[in-house]
C-alpha positions in Angstrom: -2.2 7.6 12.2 -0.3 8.8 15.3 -1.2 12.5 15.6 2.0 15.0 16.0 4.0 12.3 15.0 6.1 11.3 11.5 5.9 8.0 10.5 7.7 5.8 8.7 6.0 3.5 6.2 6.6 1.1 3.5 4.9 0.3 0.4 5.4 -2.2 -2.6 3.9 -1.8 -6.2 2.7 -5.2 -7.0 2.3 -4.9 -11.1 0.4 -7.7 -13.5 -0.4 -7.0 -17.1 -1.1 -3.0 -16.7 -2.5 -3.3 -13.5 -1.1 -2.5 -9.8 -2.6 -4.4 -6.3 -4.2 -1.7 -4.1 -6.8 -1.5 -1.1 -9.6 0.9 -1.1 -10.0 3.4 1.3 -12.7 6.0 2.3 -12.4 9.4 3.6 -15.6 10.0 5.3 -15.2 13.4 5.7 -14.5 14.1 2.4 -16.7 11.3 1.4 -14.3 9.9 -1.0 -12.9 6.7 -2.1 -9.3 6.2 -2.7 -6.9 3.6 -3.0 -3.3 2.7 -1.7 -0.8 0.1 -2.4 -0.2 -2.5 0.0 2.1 -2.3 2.7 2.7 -0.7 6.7 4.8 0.6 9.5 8.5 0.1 9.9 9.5 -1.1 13.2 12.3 -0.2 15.4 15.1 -1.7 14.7 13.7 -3.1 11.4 15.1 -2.1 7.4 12.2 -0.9 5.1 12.8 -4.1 3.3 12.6 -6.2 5.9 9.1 -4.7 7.2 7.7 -4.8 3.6 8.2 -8.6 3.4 6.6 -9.1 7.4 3.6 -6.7 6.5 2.3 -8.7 3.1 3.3 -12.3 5.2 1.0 -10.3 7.9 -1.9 -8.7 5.7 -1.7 -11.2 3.1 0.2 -14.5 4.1 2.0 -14.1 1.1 6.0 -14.4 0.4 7.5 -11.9 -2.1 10.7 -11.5 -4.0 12.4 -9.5 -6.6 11.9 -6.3 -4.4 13.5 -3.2 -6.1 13.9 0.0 -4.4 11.7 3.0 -6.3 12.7 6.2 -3.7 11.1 7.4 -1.1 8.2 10.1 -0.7 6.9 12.3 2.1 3.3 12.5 2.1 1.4 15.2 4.2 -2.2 14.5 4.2 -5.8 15.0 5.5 -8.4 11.6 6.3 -11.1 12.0 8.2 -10.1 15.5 9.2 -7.1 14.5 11.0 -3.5 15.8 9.6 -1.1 12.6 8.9 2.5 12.8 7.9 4.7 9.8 6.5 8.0 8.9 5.1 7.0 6.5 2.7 9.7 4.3 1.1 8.5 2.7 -2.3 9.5 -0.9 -3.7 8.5 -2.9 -6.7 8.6 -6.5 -6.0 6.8 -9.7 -7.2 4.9 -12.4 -5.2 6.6 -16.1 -5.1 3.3 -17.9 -5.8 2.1 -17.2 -9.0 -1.1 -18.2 -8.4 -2.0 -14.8 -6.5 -2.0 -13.1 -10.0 -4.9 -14.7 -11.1 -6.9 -13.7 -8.7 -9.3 -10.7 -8.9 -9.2 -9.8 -5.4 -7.3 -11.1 -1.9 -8.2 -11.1 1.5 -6.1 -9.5 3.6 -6.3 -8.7 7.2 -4.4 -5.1 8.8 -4.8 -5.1 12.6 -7.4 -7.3 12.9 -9.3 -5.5 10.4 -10.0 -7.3 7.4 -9.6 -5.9 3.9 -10.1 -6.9 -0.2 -6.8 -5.8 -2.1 -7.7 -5.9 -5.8 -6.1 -5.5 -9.3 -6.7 -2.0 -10.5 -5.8 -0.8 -13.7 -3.2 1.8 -14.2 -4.5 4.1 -16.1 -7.3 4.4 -14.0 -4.6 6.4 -11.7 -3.1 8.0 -14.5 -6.6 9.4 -15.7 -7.2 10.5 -12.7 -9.9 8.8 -12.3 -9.2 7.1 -9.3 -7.4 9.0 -6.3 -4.0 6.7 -5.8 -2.1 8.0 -2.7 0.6 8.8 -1.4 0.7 11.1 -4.9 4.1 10.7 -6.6 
């Protein structure tokens, strides 16, 4: 997050028999677990499609394809008591090696932080049961 600054952000929807690829996140003021889709910043200069493809070869050395343009949210928010405010645009979009949807989990790494991205169900976001953000 950049305080008192908007920023722009990409995210894809990565679907696989009623289930979506997300990271977990925790809010430790709030003391609450959440998850996200995968995805990052937009760079000067650089489409929203184009960063989406160079964050997952980044996060997850992984090529995708078949991206398709969903809209675009803005998403005010609170983590760890800090206020956050993005433009997030939204893709669906496939991965090239089918192999990655048999996987449980992947390994990912987000400046130089490592992370586990794994298959949640749907309607575990739907129920409300798990927090999915941004919301919308």
């Amino acid at each position: 997050m950049r305080p008192g600054k908007i920023r722009p952000i990409v995210l894809c929807i990565f679907q696989h028999r009623s289930r979506i690829l997300v990271s977990e996140g925790y809010d430790h003021i709030k003391q609450e677990a959440f998850y996200r889709p995968l995805g990052g910043g937009i760079e000067f200069g650089e489409s929203s499609k184009q960063a989406i493809i160079r964050e997952i070869r980044e996060e997850l050395a992984q090529e995708i394809t078949a991206l398709r343009y969903l809209g675009t949210l803005e998403n005010i928010f609170t983590y760890n008591g800090e206020t956050g405010h993005e433009i997030v645009f939204v893709y669906d979009g496939k991965f090239t090696d089918p192999s990655v949807y048999q996987k449980t989990t992947l390994n990912g790494i987000e400046d130089k932080d490592h992370f586990t991205a794994i298959w949640m169900p749907v309607a575990s976001f739907k129920n409300h049961v798990s927090p999915l953000y941004p919301t919308g």
